[in-house]
Backbone as CSV, one residue per row, in Angstrom:
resi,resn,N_x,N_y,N_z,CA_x,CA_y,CA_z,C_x,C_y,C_z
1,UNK,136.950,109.674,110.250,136.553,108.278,109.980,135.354,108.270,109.037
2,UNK,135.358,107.468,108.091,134.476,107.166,107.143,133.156,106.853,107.897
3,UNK,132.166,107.249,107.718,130.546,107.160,108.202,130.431,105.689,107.060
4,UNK,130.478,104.772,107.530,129.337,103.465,107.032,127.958,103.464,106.914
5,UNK,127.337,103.165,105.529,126.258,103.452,105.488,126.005,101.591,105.443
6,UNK,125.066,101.513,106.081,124.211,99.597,105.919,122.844,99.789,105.480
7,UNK,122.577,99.177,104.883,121.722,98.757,103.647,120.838,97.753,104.870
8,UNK,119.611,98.224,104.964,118.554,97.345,105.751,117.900,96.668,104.545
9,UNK,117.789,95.199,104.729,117.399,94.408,103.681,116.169,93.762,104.605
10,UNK,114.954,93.820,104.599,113.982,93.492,104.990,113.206,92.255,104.332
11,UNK,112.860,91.151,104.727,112.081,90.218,104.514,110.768,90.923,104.462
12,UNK,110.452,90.374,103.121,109.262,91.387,102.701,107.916,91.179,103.521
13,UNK,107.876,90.269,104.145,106.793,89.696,105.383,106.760,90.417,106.941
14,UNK,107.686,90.346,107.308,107.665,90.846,108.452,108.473,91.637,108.855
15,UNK,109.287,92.228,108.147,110.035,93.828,108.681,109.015,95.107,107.619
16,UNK,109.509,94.628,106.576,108.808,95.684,105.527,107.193,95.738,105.082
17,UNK,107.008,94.263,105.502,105.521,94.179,104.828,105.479,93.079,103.510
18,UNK,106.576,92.348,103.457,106.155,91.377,102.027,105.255,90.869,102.306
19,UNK,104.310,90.622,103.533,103.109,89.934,103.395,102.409,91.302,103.694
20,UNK,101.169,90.925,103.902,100.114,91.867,102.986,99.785,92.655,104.429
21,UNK,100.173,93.711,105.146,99.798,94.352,106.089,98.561,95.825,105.594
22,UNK,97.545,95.920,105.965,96.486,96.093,105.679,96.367,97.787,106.045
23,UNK,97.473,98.491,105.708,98.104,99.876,105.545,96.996,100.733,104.483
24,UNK,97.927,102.035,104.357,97.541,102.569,102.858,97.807,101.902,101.842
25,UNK,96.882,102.005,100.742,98.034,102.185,98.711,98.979,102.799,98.517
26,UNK,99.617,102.885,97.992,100.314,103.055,97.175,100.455,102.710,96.066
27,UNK,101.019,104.196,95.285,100.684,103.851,93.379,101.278,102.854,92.989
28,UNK,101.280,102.262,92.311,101.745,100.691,91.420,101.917,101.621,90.145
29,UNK,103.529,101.215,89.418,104.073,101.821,88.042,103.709,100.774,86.848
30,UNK,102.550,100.489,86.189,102.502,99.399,85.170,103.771,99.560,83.756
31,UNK,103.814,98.105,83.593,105.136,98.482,82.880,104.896,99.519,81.286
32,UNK,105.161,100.039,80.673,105.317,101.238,79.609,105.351,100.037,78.498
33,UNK,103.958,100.168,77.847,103.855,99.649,76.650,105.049,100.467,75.403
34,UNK,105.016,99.629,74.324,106.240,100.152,73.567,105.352,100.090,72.152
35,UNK,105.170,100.644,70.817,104.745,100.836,70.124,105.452,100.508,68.756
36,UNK,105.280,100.012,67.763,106.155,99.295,67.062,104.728,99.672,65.498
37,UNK,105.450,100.602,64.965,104.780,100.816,63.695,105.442,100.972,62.351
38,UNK,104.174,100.693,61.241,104.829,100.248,59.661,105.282,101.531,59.441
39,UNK,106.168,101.385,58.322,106.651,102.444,57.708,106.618,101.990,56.017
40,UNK,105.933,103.124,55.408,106.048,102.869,53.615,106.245,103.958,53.062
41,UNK,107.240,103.516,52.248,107.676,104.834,51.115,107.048,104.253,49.744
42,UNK,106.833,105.171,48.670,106.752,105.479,47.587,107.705,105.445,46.732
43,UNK,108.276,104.834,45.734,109.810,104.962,45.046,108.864,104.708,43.378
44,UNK,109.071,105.540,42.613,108.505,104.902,41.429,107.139,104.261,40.982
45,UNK,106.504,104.457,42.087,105.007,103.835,42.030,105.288,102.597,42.748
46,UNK,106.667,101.994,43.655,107.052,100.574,44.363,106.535,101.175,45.150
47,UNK,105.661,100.279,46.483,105.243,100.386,47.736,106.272,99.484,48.669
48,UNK,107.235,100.043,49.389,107.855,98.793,50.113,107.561,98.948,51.710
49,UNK,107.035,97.993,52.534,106.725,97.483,53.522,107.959,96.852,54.096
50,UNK,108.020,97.673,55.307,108.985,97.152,56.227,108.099,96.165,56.977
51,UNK,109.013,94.811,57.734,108.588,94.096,58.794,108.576,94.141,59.754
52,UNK,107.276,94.023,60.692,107.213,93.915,61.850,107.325,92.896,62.585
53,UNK,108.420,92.632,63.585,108.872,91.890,64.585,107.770,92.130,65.634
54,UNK,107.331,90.583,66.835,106.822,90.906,67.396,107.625,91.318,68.708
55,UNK,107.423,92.504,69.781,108.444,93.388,70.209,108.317,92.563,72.056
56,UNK,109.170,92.962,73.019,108.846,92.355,74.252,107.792,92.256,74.696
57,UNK,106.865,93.175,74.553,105.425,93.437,75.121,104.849,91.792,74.763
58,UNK,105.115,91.608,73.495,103.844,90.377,72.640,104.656,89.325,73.492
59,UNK,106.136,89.353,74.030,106.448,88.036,74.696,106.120,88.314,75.421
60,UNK,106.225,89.342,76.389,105.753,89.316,78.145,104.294,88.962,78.235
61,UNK,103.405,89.261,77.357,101.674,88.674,77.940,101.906,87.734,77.451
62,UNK,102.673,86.768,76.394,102.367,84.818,76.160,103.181,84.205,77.055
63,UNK,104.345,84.760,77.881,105.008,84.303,78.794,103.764,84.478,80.613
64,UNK,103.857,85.370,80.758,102.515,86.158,81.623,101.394,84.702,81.641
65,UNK,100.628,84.702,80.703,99.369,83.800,79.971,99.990,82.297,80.228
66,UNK,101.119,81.612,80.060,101.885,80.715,80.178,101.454,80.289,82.070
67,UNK,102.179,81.508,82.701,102.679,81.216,83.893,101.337,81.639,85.166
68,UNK,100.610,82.459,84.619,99.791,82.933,85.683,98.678,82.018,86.167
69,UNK,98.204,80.986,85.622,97.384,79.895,86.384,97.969,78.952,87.593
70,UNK,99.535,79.030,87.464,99.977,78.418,88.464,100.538,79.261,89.505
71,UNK,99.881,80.591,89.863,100.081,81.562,90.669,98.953,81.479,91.656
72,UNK,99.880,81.453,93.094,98.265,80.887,93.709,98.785,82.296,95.307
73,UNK,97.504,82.926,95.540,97.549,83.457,96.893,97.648,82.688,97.707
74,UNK,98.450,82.845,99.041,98.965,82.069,99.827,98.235,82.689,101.473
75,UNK,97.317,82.583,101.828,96.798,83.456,103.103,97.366,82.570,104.211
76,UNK,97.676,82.802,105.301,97.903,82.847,106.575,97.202,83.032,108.033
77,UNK,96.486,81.902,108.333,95.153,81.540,108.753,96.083,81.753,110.423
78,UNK,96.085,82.718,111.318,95.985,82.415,112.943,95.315,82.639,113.705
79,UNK,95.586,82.258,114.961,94.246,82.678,116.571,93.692,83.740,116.480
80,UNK,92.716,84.029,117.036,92.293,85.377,116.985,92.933,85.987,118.337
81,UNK,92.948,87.258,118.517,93.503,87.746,119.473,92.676,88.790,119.780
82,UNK,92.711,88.712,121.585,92.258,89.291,122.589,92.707,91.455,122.113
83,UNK,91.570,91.960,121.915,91.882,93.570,121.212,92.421,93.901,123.137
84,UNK,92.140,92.861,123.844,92.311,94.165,125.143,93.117,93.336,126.056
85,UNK,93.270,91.975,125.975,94.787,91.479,126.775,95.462,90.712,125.811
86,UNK,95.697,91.159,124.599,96.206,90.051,123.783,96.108,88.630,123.906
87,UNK,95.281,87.878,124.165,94.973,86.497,124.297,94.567,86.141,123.408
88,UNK,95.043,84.396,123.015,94.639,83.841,122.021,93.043,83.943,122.181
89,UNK,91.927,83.642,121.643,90.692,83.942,121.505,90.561,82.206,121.228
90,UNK,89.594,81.732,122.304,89.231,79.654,121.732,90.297,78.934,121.879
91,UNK,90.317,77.704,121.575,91.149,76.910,121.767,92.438,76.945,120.822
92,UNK,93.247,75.928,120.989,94.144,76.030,120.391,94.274,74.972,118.926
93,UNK,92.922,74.875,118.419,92.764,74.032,117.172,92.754,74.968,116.013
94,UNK,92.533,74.206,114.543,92.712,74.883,113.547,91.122,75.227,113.357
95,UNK,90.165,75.367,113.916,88.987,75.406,114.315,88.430,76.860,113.311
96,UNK,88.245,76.818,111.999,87.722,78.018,111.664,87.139,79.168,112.302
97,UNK,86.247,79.032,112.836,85.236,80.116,113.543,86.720,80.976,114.358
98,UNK,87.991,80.329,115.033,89.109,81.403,116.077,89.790,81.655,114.902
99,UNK,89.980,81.517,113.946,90.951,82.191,112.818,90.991,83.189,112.469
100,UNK,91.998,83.911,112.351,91.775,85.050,111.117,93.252,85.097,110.187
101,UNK,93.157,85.512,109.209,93.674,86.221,108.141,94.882,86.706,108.545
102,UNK,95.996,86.962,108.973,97.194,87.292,109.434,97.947,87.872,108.370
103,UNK,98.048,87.657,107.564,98.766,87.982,106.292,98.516,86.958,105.175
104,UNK,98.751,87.705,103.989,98.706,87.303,103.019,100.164,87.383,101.801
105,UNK,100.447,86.053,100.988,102.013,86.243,100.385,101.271,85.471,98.507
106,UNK,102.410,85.251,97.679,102.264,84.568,97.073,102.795,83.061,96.820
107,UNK,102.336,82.186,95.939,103.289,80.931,95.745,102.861,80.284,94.319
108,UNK,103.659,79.570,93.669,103.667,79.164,92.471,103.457,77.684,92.666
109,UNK,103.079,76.772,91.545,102.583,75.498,91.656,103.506,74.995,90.726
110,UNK,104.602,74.119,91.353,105.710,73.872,90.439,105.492,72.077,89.598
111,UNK,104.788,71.253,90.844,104.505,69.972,89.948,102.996,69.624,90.336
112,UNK,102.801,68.922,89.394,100.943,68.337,89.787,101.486,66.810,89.280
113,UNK,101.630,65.987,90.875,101.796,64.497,90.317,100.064,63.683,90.869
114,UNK,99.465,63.092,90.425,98.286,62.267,90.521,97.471,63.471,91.034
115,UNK,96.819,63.549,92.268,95.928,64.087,92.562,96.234,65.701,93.685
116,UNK,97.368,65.508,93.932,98.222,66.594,94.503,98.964,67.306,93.572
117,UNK,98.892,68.890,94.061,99.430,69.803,93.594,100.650,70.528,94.544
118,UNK,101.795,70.280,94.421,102.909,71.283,95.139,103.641,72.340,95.000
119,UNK,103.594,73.474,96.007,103.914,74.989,95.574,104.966,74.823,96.577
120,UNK,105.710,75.975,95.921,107.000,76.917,96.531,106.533,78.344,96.933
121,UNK,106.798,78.405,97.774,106.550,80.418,98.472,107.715,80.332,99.585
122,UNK,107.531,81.795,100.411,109.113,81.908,101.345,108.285,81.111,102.205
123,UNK,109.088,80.947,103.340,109.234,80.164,104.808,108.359,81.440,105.443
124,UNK,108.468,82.828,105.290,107.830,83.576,105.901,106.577,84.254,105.600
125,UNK,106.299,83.763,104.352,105.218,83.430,104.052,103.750,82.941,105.185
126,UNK,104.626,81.538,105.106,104.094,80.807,106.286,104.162,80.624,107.670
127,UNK,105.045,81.406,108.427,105.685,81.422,109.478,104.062,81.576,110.469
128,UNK,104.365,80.646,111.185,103.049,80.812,112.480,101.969,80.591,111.945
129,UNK,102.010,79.774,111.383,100.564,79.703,110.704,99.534,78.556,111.262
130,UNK,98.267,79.021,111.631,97.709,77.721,112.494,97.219,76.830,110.832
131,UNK,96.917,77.483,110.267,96.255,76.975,109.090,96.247,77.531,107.847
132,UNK,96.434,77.460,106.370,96.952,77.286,105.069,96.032,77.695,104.249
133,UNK,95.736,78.667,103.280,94.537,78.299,102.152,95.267,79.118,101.048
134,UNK,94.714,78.383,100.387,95.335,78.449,99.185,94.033,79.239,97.859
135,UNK,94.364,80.493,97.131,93.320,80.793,96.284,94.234,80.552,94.763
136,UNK,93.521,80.091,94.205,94.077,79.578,92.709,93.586,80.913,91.675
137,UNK,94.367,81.185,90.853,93.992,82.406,89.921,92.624,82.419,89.445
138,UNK,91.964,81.685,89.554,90.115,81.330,89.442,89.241,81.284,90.529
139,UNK,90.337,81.794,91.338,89.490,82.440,92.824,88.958,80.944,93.568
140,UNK,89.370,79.819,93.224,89.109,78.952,94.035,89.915,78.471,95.262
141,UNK,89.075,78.023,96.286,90.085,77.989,97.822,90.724,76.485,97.922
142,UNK,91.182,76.168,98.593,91.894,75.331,99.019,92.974,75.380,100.462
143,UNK,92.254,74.066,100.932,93.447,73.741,102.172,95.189,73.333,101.921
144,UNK,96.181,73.833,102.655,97.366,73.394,102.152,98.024,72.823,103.308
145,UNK,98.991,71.941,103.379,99.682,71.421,104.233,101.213,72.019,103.863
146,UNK,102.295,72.157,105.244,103.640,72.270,104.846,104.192,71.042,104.821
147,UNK,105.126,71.039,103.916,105.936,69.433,103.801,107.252,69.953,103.899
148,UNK,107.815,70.924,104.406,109.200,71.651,105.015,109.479,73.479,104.845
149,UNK,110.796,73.055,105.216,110.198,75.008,105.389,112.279,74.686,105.602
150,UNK,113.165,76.256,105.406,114.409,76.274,105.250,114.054,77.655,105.250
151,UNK,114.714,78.000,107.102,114.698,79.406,107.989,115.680,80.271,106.808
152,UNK,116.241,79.958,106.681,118.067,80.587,105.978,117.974,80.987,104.270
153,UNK,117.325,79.788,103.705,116.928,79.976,102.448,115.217,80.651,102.163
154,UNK,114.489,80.984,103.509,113.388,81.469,103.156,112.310,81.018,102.079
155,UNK,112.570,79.153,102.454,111.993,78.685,100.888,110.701,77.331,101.911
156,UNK,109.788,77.706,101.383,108.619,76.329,101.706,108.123,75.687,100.819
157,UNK,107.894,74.271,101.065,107.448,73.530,99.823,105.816,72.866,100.718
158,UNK,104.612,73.419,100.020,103.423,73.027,100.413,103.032,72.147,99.369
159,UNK,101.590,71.426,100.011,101.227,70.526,99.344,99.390,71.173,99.027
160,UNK,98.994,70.700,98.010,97.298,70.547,98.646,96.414,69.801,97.000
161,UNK,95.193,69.204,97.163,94.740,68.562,96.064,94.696,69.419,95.136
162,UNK,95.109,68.748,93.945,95.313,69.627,92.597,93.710,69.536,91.875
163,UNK,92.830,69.289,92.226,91.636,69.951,91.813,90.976,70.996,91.545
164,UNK,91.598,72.505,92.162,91.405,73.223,91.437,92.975,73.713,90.692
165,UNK,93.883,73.136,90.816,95.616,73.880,90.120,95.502,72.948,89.353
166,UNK,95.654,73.366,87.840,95.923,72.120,86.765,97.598,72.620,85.790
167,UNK,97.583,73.626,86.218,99.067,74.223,85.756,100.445,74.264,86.786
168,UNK,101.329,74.003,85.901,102.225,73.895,86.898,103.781,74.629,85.964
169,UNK,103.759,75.321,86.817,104.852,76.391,86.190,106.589,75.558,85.642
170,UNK,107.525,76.150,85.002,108.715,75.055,85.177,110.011,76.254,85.438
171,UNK,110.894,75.427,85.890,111.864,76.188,86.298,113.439,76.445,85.172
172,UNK,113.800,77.804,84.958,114.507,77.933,83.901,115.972,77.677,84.384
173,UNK,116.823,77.616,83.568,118.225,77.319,83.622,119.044,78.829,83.954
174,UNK,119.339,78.925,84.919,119.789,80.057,85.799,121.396,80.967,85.161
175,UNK,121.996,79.781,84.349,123.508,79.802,84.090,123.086,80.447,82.746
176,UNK,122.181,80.674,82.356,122.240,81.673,81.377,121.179,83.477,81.343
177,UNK,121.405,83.148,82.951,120.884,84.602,83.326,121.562,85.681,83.000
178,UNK,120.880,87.004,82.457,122.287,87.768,82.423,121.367,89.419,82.880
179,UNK,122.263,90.156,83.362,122.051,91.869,83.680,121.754,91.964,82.584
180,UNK,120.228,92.855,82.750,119.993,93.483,81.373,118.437,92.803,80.888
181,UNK,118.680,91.311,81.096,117.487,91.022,80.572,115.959,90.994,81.048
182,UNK,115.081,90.962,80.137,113.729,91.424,80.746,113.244,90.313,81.681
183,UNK,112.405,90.413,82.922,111.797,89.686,83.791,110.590,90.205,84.179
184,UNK,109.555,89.301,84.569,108.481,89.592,85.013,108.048,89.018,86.503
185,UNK,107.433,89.967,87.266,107.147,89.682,88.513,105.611,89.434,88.712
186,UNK,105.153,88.003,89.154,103.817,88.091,89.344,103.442,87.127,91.026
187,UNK,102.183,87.956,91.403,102.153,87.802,92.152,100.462,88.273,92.942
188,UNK,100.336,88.537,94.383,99.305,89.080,94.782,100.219,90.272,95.967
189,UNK,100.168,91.723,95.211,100.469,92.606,96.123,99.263,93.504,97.045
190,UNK,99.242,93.264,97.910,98.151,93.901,98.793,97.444,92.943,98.875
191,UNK,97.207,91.910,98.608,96.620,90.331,99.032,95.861,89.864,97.726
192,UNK,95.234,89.280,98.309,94.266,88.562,96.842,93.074,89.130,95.912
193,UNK,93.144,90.766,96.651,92.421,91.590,95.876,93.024,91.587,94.588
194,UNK,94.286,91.408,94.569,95.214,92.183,93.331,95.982,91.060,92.567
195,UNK,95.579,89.834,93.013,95.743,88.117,92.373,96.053,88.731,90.826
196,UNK,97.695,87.836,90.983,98.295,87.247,89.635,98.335,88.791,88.988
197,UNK,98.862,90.009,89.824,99.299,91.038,89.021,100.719,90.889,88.369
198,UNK,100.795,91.487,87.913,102.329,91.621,86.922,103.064,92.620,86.509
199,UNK,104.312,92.935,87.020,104.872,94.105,86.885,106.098,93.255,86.475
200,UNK,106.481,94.252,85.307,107.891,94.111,84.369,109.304,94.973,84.905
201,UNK,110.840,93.944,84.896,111.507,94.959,84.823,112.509,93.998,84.433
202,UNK,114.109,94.385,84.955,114.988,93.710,84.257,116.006,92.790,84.953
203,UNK,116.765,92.442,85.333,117.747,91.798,85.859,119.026,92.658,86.206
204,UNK,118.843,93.230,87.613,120.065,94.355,87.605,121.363,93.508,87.899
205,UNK,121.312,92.401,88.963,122.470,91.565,88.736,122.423,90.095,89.271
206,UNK,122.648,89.014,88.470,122.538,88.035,88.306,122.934,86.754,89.924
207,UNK,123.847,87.717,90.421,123.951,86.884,91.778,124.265,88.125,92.935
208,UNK,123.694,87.949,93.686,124.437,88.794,94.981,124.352,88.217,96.256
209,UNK,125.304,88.587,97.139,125.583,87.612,98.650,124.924,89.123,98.984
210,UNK,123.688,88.972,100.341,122.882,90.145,100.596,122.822,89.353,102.313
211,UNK,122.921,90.103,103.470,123.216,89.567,104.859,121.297,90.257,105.070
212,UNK,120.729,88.871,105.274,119.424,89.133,105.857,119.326,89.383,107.448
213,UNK,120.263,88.661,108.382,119.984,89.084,109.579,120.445,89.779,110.554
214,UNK,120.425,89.693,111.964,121.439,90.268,113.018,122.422,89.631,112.950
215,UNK,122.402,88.066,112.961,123.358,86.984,113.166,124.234,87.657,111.632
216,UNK,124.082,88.465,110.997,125.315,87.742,109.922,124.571,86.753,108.751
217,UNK,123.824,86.093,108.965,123.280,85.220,107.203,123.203,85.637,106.050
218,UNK,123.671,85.461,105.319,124.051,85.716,103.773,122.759,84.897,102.767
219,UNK,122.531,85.204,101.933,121.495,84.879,101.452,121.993,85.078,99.721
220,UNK,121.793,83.996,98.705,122.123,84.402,97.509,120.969,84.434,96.674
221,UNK,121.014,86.038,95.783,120.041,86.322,95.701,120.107,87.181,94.231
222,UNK,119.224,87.389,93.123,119.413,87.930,91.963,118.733,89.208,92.696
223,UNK,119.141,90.230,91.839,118.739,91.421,91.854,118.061,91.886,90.793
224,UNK,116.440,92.609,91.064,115.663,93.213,89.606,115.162,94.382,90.317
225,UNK,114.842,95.010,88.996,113.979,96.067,89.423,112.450,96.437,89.247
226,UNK,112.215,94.936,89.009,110.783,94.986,88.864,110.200,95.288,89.980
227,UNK,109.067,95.669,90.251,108.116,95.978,91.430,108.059,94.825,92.268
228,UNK,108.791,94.859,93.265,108.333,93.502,94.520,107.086,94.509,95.447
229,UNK,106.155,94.311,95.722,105.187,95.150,96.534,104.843,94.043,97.904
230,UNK,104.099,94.375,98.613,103.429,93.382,99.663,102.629,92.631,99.604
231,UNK,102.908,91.498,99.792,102.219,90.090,99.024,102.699,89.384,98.242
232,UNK,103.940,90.254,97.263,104.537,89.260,96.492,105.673,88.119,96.946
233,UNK,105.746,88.438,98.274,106.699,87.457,98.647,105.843,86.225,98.430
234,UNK,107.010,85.093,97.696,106.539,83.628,97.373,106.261,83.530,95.920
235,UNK,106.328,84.430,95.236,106.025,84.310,93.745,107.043,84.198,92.675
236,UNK,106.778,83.766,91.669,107.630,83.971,90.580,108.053,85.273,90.241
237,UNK,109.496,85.114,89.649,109.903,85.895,88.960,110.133,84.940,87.874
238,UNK,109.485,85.496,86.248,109.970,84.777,85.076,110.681,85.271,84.116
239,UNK,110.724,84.794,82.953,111.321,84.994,82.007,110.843,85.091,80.877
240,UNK,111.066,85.911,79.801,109.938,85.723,78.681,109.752,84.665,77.771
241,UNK,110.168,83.271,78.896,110.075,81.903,77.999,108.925,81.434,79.132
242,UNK,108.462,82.117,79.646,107.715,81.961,81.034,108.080,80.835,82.037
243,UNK,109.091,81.000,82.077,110.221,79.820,83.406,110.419,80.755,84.341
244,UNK,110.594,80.045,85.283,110.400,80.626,86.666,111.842,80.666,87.096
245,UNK,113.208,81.958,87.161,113.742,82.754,87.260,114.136,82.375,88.871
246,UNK,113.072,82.997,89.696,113.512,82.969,91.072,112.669,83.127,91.730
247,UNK,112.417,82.670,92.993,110.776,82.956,93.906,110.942,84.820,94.546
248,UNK,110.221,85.419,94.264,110.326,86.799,94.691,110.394,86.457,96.605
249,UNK,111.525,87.355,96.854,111.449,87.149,98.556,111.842,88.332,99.259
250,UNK,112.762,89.006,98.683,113.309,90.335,99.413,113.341,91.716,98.964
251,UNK,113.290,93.096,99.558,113.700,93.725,98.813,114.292,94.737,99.730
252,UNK,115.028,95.784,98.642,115.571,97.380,99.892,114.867,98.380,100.064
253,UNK,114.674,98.207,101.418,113.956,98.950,101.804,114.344,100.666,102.175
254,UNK,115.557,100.421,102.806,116.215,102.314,102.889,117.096,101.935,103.350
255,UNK,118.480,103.069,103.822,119.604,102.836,104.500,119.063,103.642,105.878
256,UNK,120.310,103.310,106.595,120.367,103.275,107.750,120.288,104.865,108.107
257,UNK,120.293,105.714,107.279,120.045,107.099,107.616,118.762,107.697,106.727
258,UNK,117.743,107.067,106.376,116.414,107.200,105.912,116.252,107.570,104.317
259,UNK,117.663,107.215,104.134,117.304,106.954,102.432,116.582,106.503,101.535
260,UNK,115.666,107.005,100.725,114.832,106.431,99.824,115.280,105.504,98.906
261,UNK,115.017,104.414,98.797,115.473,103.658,97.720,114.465,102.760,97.257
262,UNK,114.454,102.708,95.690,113.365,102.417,94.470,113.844,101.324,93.960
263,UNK,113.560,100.607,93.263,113.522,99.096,92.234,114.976,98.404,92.790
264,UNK,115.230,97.808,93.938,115.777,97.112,94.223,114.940,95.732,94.881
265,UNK,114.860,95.055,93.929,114.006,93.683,94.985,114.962,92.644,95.017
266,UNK,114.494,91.407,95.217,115.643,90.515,94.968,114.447,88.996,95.327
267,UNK,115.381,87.989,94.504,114.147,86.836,94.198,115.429,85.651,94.504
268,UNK,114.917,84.451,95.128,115.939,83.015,95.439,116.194,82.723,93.758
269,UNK,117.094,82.537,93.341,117.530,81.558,92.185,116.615,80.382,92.225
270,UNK,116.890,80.613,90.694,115.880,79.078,90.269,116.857,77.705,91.196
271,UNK,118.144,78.056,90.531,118.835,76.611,91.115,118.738,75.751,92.539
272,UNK,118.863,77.334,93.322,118.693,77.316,94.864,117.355,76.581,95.263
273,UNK,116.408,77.356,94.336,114.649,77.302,95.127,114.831,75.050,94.375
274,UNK,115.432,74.763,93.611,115.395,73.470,92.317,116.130,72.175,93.701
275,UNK,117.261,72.901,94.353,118.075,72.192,95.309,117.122,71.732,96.512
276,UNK,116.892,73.502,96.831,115.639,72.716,98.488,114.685,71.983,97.717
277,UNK,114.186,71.343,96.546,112.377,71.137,96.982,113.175,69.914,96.602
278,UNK,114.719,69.235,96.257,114.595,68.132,96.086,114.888,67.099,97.083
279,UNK,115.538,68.152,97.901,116.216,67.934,99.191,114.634,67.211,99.971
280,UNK,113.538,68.389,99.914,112.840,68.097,101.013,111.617,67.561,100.609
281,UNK,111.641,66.869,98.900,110.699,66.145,98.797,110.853,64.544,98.979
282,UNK,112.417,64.573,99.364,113.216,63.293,99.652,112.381,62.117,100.904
C-alpha cells in the first residue's frame, strides 16, 4: 500500500508561529540585487551606447515606497497570567497595567474615509485579544477596534483614527495574476522590531484549494515563495504596481514525516480579502 504523505499547513499564528513567538532568529534571505551595466564599442571612431532599462529591482523599491506606509504592526494585547497557577492576573478589563503583549502579526490600511482609518490582517492575528494597538511604519501607536472577523477565511477588518495612517494601500485585479511573476512580501517578522521588512519572490501558483483544518476546510489561496516569517501574518503581498495581491496568512511548514520544506507560503486573494471587507463593512 502506498504510504500517504499530508502536507501540515499551519496558520502562521498559532501552530507554526505566524505571530511573533519570542524563540530564536533565524537567518532572513534578502532578495539578490541584479546589476544591469553599459556596454560601448568603438567602430571607426563611432561610440555607440546601449540603453539602459530600468530592471525589477528599480520597480520593487517604487512599488515597496508606494505601499509601506500603509503597513501597520498589529500587537495583541492579553491578561497577564499567573507563572505558577496559570491565572488570569486583575480583573477582567482592558485595564493596561494586566496586559501583556501575546503576539504580534501584520495588517495593511486599505481605506482612510474622514477621520478613521481601516485595516485588513488574519482573524488569527487577533484571536483572544483583550485589546488592539496598532504601530504605523513611523512607529506611532494606536488603539484599534474589530468590526468582524471570518474563522474560515482567516480575514479581520479593524478600525482605528487615521491620525497617524494617512496612506492607504489599493487592491489589484487578481484575474491577471500569473506563475512566474514577481511579488513582494511586507510585513513585521519577529514583531515590530523588524516593521515594514520586505522580502521578494514570485508567484508559484495563482490559485490553490489548501485544507487548513481537522474538520476538512479548504481555504483558497495563491502560492509564493517569498519569505512568509513570524509576524507576517496579516500583511500584504504586492505587486510591482504596488497593489495588494493577497493578505500574507499561511505557510508549509513540513510533512508528516519531518520533511524540510522552503518557500512555500501562501497569501488570501485580493478578490477574496475585496468580498469579506464588503460583506462586513455592510
Amino acid at each position: 500500500m502506498t504510504k500517504k504523505a499530508f502536507l501540515l499547513v499551519a496558520l502562521v499564528a498559532a501552530v507554526i508561529g505566524g505571530l511573533v513567538v519570542y524563540t530564536g532568529l533565524q537567518p532572513n534571505s534578502w532578495f539578490q540585487k541584479s546589476f544591469v551595466s553599459n556596454k560601448a564599442s568603438n567602430h571607426t571612431g563611432v561610440t555607440k551606447v546601449s540603453t539602459v532599462s530600468y530592471t525589477s529591482e528599480d520597480n520593487a523599491t517604487t512599488a515597496y515606497n508606494k505601499v509601506k506606509n500603509a503597513v501597520v504592526t498589529v500587537q495583541n494585547l492579553q491578561q497577564k497570567q499567573s507563572a505558577q497557577w496559570g491565572l488570569t492576573v486583575g480583573n477582567a478589563s482592558d485595564d493596561s497595567s494586566n496586559l501583556t503583549t501575546a503576539s504580534e502579526g501584520s495588517g495593511v490600511v486599505y481605506k482612510i474615509k474622514g477621520d478613521t482609518a481601516y485595516i485588513i490582517t488574519n482573524r488569527h492575528v487577533v484571536a483572544s485579544s483583550a485589546k488592539l494597538q496598532l504601530i504605523s511604519a513611523a512607529g506611532k501607536k494606536a488603539t484599534a477596534t474589530i468590526v468582524g472577523t471570518d474563522t474560515t477565511k482567516d480575514l479581520a477588518v479593524l478600525r482605528t483614527s487615521a491620525k497617524h495612517f494617512k496612506t492607504a494601500a489599493t487592491f489589484a485585479d487578481v484575474k491577471k495574476l500569473q506563475s512566474g511573476q514577481q511579488v513582494l512580501a511586507i510585513g513585521s517578522p519577529l514583531g515590530s522590531e523588524y516593521a515594514t521588512s520586505l522580502t521578494s519572490g514570485i508567484i508559484s501558483a495563482t490559485r490553490r484549494q489548501l485544507v487548513v483544518n481537522s474538520q476538512g476546510t479548504k481555504a483558497t489561496v495563491i502560492q509564493t515563495d517569498a519569505a512568509i516569517n513570524s509576524g507576517n501574518s496579516g500583511g500584504p503581498l504586492i505587486n510591482l504596481k504596488g497593489e495588494v495581491v493577497g493578505i500574507n496568512s499561511m505557510k508549509l511548514a513540513n510533512s508528516t514525516d519531518g520533511t524540510s520544506v522552503e518557500g512555500m507560503g501562501f497569501s488570501i486573494p485580493a478578490d477574496i480579502v475585496q468580498t469579506f471587507i464588503n460583506k462586513t463593512e455592510k
